[in-house]
C-alpha positions in Angstrom: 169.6 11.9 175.1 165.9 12.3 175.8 163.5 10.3 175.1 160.9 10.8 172.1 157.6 10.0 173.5 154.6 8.3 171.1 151.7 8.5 173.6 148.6 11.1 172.6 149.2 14.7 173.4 147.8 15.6 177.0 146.2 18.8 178.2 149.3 20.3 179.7 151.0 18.8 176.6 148.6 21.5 174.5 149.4 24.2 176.8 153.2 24.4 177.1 152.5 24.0 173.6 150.6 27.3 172.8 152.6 29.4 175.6 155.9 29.2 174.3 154.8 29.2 170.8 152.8 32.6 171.6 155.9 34.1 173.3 158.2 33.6 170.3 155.8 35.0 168.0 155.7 37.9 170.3 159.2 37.8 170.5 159.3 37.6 167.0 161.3 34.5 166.8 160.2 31.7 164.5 158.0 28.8 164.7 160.1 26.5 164.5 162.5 27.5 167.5 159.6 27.3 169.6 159.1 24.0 168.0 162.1 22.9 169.3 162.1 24.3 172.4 158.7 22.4 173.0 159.7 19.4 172.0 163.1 19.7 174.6 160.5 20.2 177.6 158.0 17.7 176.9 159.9 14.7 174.9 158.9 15.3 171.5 160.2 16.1 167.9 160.3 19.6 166.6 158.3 18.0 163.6 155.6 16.5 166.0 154.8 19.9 167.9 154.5 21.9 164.4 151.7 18.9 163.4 150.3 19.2 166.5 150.1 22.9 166.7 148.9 23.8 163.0 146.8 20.7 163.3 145.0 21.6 166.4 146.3 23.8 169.1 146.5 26.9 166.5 142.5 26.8 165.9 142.2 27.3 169.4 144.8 30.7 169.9 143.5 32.8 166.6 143.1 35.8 169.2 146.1 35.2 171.1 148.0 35.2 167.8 146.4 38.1 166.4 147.3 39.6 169.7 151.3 38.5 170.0 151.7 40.1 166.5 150.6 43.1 167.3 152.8 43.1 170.3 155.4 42.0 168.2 154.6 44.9 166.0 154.3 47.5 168.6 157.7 45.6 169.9 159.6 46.3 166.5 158.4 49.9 165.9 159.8 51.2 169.5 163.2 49.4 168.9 163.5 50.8 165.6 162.2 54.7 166.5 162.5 56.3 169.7 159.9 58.6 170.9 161.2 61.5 169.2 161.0 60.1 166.0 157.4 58.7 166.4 155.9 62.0 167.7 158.0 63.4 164.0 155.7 61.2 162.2 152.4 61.9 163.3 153.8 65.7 163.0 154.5 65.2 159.5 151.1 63.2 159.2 149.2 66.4 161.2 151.1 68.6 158.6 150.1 67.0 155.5 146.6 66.8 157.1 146.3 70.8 156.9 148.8 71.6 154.1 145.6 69.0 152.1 143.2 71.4 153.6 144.9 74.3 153.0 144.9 75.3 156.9 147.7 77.6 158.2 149.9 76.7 161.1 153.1 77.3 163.2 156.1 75.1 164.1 155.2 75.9 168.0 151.2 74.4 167.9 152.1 72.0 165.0 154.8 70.3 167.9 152.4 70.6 171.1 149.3 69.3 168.8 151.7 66.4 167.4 152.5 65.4 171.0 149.4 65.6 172.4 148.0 63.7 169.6 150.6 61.2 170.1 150.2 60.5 173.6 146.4 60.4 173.5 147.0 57.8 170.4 149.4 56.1 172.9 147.0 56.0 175.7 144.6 54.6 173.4 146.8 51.5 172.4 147.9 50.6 175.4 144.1 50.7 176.8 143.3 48.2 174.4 146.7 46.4 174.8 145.4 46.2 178.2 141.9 45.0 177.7 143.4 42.3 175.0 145.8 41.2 177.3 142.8 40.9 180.4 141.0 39.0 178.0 143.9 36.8 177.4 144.3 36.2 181.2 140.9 35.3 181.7 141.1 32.8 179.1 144.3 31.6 180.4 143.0 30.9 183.9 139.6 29.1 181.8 142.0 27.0 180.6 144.0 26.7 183.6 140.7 25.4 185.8 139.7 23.4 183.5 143.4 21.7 183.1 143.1 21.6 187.5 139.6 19.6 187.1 141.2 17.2 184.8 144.1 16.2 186.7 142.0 16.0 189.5 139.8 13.3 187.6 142.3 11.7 186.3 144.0 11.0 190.3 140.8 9.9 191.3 140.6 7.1 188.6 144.0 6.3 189.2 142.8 5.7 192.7 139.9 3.5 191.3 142.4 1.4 188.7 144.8 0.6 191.5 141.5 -0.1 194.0 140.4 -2.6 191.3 143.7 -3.9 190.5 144.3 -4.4 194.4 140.7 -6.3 194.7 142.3 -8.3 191.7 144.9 -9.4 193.4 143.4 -10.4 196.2 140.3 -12.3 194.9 142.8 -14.2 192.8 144.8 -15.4 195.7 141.7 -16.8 197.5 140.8 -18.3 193.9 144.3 -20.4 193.9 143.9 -21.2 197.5 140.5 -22.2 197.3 142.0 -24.6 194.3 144.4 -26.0 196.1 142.2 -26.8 198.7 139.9 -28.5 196.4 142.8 -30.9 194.6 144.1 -31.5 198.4 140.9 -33.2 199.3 140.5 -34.6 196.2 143.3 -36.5 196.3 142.9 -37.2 200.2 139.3 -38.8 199.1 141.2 -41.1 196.5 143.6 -42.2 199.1 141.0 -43.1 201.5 139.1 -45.0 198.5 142.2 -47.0 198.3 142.6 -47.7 201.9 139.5 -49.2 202.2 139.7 -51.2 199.4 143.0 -52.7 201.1 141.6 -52.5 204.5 141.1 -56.5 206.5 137.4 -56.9 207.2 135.9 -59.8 209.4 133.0 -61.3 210.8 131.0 -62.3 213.6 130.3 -66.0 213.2 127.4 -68.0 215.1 129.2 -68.3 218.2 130.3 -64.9 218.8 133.8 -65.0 217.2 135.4 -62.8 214.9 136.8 -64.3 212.0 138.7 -62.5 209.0 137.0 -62.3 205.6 139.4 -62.8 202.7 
């Protein structure tokens, strides 16, 4: 079973975040699997990623969902009508274009115009599919920089924390030794108190002898 995690949402977090979410929208899957599949990767609750990404990741991605709904669009209109049947519409569209005008034409140009039309309408699309989706990159390897410079702070610091916890350590060994030393010479300096105190003393007395002083 994995473990649900309560720490603040990271960086990378944010991004695994927004990546899968964009793909099943592009998909067109729902929210909420991606939701789930989110919170599988990273540790979370399905209910904790959909907070987190209508809360704050969405603001960030309004292009890149714009963007994976029109793919998603695009996506469902190919499945649904092969080529033949998209190059009948804008044929029907070109025809009700000059039957409003009141224009003349024949099946043979009506077909070649249709296709031509449609390819050139297709060429267009995928040009700005294209740009959108160079855009998108670009953005992408912002993000991913920026997401390099942090992890690269956040290994030195770790360097720095475990420096200062090592400095810890040591300077409060030397404090406890250093105390130790003190109470062993304090309590040598009482014991040397007390042997003087109990220590025989004598005398010289007027002819040269020692005697012993009570």
């Amino acid at each position: 079973m994995t473990a649900i995690r309560q720490d603040a949402w990271t960086a990378d977090d944010d991004l695994i975040l927004a990546e899968v979410t964009l793909r099943h929208i592009r998909e067109g899957s729902t929210q909420l699997a991606a939701f789930e599949e989110v919170g599988e990767r990273i540790g979370r609750t399905s209910a904790a990623c959909g907070f987190r990404w209508n809360s704050f990741v969405r603001k960030k991605y309004e292009t890149a969902i714009q963007l994976a709904k029109t793919q998603r669009q695009k996506r469902n209109y190919v499945k649904k009508h092969p080529i033949g049947v998209q190059v009948a519409s804008i044929a029907l569209e070109d025809a009700e274009l000059l039957a409003g005008k009141n224009e003349t034409f024949t099946e043979e140009s009506l077909s070649i115009d249709s296709v031509i039309r449609f390819l050139r309408q297709w060429r267009s699309n995928y040009q700005d599919l294209a740009r959108q989706v160079k855009q998108l990159e670009r953005e992408l390897y912002d993000k991913e920089e920026k997401l390099a410079k942090i992890s690269k702070e956040k290994e030195y610091l770790s360097k720095q924390v475990n420096e200062v916890q090592t400095d810890y350590r040591t300077v409060n060994d030397d404090y406890k030794a250093l105390i130790q030393i003190m109470d062993r010479a304090r309590r040598l300096a009482i014991l040397s108190d007390d042997d003087d105190d109990n220590k025989t003393r004598f005398r010289m007395d007027a002819n040269g002898n020692l005697e012993r002083i009570e």
